[in-house]
C-alpha positions as CSV (number, residue, x, y, z in Angstrom):
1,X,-31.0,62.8,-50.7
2,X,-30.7,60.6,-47.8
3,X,-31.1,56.5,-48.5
4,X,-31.9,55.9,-44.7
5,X,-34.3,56.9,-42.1
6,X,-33.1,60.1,-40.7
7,X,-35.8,59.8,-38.3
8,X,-33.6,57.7,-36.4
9,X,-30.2,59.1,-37.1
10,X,-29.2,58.7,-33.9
11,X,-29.2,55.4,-34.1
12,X,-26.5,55.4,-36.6
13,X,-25.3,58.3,-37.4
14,X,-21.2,58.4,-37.3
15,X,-20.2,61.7,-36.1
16,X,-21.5,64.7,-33.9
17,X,-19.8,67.8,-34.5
18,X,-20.3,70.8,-32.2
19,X,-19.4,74.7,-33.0
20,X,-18.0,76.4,-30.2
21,X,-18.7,80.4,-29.6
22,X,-21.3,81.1,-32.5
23,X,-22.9,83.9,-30.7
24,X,-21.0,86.7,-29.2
25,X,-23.2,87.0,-26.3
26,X,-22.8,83.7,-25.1
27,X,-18.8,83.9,-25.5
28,X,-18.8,87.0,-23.9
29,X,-20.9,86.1,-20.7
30,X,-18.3,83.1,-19.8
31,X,-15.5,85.5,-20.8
32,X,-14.4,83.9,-23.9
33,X,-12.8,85.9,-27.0
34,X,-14.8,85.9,-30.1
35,X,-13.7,83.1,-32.5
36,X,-12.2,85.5,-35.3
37,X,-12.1,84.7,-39.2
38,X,-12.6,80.4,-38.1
39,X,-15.4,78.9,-36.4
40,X,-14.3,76.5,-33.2
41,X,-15.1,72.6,-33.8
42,X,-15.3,70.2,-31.0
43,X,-16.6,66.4,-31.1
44,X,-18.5,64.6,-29.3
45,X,-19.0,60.5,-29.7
46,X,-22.1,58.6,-31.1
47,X,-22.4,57.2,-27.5
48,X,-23.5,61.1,-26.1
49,X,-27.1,60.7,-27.8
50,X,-29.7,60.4,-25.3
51,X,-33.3,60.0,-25.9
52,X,-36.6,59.9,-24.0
53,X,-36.6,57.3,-21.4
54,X,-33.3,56.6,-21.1
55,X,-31.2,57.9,-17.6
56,X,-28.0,60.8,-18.2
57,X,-25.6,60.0,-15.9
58,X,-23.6,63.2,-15.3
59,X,-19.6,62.4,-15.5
60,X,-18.3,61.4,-11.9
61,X,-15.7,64.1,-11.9
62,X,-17.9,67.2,-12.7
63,X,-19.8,69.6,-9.8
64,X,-21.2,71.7,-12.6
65,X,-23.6,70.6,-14.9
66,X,-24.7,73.2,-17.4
67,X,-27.3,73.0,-20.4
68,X,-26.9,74.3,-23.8
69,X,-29.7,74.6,-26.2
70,X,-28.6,74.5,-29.7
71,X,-30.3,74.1,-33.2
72,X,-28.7,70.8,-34.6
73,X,-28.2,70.4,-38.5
74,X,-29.2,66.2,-39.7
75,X,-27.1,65.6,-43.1
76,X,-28.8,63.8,-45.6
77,X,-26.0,63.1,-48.0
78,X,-22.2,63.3,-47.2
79,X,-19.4,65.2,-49.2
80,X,-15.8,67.1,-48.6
81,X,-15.1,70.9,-49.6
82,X,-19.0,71.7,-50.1
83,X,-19.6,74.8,-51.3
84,X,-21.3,77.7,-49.6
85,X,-23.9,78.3,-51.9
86,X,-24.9,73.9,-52.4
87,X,-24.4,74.0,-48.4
88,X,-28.5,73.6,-47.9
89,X,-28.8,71.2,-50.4
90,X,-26.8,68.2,-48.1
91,X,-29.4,68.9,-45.3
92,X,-32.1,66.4,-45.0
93,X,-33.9,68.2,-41.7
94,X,-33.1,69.6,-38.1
95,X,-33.0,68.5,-34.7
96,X,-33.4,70.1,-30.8
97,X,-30.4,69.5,-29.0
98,X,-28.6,70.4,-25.5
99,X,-25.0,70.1,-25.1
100,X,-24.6,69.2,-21.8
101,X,-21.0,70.8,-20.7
102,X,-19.0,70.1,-17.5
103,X,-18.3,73.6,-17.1
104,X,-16.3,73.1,-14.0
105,X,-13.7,70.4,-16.1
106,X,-13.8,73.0,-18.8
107,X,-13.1,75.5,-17.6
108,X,-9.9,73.8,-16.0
109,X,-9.4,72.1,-19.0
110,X,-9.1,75.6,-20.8
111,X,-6.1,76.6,-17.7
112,X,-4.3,73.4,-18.8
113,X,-4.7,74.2,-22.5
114,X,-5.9,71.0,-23.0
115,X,-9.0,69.9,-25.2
116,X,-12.5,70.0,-24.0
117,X,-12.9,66.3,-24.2
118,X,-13.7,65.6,-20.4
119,X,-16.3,68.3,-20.3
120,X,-18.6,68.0,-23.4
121,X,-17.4,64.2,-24.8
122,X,-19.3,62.4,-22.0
123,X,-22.1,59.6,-22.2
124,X,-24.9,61.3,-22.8
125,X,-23.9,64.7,-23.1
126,X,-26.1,64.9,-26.3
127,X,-30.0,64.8,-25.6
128,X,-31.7,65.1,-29.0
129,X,-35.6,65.8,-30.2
130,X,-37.1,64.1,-33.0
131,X,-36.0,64.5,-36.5
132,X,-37.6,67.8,-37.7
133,X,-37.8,67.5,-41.3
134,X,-36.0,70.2,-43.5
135,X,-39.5,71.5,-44.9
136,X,-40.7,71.9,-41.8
137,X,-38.4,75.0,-40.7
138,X,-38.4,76.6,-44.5
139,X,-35.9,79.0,-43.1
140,X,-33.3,77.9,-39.7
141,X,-31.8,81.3,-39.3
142,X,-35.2,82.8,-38.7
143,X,-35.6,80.7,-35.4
144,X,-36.2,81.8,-31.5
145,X,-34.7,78.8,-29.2
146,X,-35.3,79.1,-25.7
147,X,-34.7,76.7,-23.0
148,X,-36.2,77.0,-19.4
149,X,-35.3,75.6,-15.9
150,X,-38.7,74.8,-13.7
151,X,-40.6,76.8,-15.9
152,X,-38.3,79.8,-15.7
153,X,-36.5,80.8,-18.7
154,X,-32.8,80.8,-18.8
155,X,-31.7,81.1,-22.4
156,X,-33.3,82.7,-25.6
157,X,-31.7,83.9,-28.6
158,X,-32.7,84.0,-32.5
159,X,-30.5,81.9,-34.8
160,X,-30.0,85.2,-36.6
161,X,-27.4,86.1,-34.6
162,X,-24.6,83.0,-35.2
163,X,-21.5,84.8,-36.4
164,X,-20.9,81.9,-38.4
165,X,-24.5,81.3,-40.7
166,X,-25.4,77.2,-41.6
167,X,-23.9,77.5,-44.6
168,X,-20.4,78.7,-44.1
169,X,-20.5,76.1,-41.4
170,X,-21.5,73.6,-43.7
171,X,-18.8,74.3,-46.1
172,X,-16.0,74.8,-43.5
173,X,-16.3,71.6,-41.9
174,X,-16.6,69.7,-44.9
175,X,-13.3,71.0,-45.5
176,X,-11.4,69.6,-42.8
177,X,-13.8,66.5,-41.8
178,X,-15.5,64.6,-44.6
179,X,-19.5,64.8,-43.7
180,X,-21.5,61.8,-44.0
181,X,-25.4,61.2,-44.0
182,X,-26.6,61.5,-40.9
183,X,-24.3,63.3,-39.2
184,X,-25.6,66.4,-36.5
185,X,-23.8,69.8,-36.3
186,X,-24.5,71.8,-32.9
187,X,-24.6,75.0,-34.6
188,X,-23.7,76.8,-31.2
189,X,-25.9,78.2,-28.2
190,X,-27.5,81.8,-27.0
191,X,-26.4,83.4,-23.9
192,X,-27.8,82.4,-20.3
193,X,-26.4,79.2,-19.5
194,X,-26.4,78.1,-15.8
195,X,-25.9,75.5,-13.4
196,X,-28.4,72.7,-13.2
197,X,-29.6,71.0,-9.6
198,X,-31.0,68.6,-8.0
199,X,-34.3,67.9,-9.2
200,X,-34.7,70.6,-11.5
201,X,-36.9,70.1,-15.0
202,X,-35.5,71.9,-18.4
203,X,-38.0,72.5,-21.1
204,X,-36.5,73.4,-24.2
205,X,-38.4,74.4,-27.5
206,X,-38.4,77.0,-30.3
207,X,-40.8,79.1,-32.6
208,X,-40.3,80.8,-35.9
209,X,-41.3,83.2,-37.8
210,X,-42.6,82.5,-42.1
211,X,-43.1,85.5,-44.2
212,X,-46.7,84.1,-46.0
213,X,-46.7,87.1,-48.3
214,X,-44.9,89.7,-49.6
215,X,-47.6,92.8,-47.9
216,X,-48.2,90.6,-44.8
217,X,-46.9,90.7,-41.0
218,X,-44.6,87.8,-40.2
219,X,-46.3,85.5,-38.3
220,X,-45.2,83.1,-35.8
221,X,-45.3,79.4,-36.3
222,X,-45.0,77.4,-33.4
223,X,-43.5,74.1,-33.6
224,X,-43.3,71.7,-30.6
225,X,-40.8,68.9,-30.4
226,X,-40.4,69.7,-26.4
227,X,-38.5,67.6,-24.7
228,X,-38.5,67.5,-20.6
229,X,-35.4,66.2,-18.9
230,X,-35.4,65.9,-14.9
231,X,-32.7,65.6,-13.0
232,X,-32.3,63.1,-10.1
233,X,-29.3,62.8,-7.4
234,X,-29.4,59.2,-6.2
235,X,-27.9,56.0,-6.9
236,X,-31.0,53.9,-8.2
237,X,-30.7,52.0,-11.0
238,X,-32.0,53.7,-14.3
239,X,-36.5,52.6,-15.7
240,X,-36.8,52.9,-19.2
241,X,-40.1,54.2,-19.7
242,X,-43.7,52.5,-19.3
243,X,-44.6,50.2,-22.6
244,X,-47.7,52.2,-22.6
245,X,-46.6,55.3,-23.0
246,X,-48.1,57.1,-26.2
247,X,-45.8,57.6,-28.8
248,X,-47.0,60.7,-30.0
249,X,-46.9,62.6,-26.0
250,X,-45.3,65.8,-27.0
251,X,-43.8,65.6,-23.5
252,X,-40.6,62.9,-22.4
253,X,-39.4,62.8,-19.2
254,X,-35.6,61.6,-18.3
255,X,-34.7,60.5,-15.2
256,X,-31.3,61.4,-14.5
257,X,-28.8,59.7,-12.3
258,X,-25.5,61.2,-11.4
């Protein structure tokens, strides 16, 4: 398993790579065509992780901001051509994450035929939880991720319903890009993105459900690793936050300056 702390693998880890279109209702509500037999890779750089206290500056060029909540997937070793059924085994634990998108440049960028770069590649396009470790979520494809916009709730969906299941995507990308420890995967979002505003407060989290026995109920196990990320529209230089704030506050804050 993992030699390093993946409870900081943001810090170092080399790669972020994002699946496109893993749930049908989601491609379906912006109009997209299903992905077919291959799942659809994008990147995004080291420099789009954002953490608590730090300010997202939304790309100059973009109108329409949109939030993406995803289940992320930390590697704890690296390897090429991994097979389906050892997939698990290179996962060290899990993370929260929000793709930010551009979806005005993407969706120009998508007219041009040209990569998606501009409009999920930007600084801080990649705000991430803390490491959730692998025992804690005994089983990610039996997950409810939600996301909400001033309380109101915008996306949900069960990580049941990814076309393309952790393992095939596991094996599929280490087929065409050599995974390394500590490296994320955005394993795709549910349905009900939207524009974010001025001012507005997302709060995403997610639950799951553990079978505790075989003549039992499943029961739902709620895990929170919320974060809170508000949006500002001025010009004022970023604040990290206070030195007293307690590390353990289930509840950041980011300011967020355009």
């Amino acid at each position: 398993m993992s030699v390093r702390d993946l409870h900081s693998f943001w810090e170092w880890g080399r790669k972020i790579i994002c699946v496109g279109r893993n749930y049908a209702e989601h491609a379906r509500e912006l109009g997209n065509p299903l992905p077919g037999a291959e799942p659809l890779l994008f990147l995004k750089p080291p420099s789009a992780y954002l953490r608590p206290g730090s300010a997202i500056r939304p790309p100059r060029y973009s109108r329409r901001l949109q939030p993406e909540v995803e289940l992320g997937l930390v590697l704890a070793k690296g390897g090429s051509s991994i097979p389906q059924e050892e997939a698990m085994g290179y996962l060290g634990g899990y993370a929260l994450c929000l793709d930010m998108t551009a979806r005005d440049t993407q969706e120009e960028c998508k007219r041009k035929g040209h990569p998606w770069t501009l409009a999920k590649a930007f600084d801080c396009s990649c705000p991430v939880s803390d490491f959730i470790p692998k025992d804690k979520l005994p089983d990610p494809h039996r997950l409810t991720l939600w996301l909400k916009v001033n309380g109101q709730l915008r996306q949900q969906g069960h990580t049941s319903q990814m076309i393309f299941p952790i393992p095939h995507l596991i094996s599929y990308i280490s087929g065409i890009i050599r995974l390394e420890e500590g490296d994320l995967i955005l394993t795709g979002t549910p349905a009900g993105v939207s524009d974010v505003q001025e001012d507005d407060e997302l709060q995403a989290d997610h639950s799951c459900t553990l079978q505790t026995a075989k003549d039992l109920p499943l029961i739902p196990a709620v895990h929170h690793w919320t974060q809170e990320f508000q949006h500002k529209s001025n010009l004022r230089p970023s604040h990290s936050a206070p030195a007293n704030k307690p590390i353990l506050d289930p509840i950041a804050k980011l300011p967020w300056f355009p």
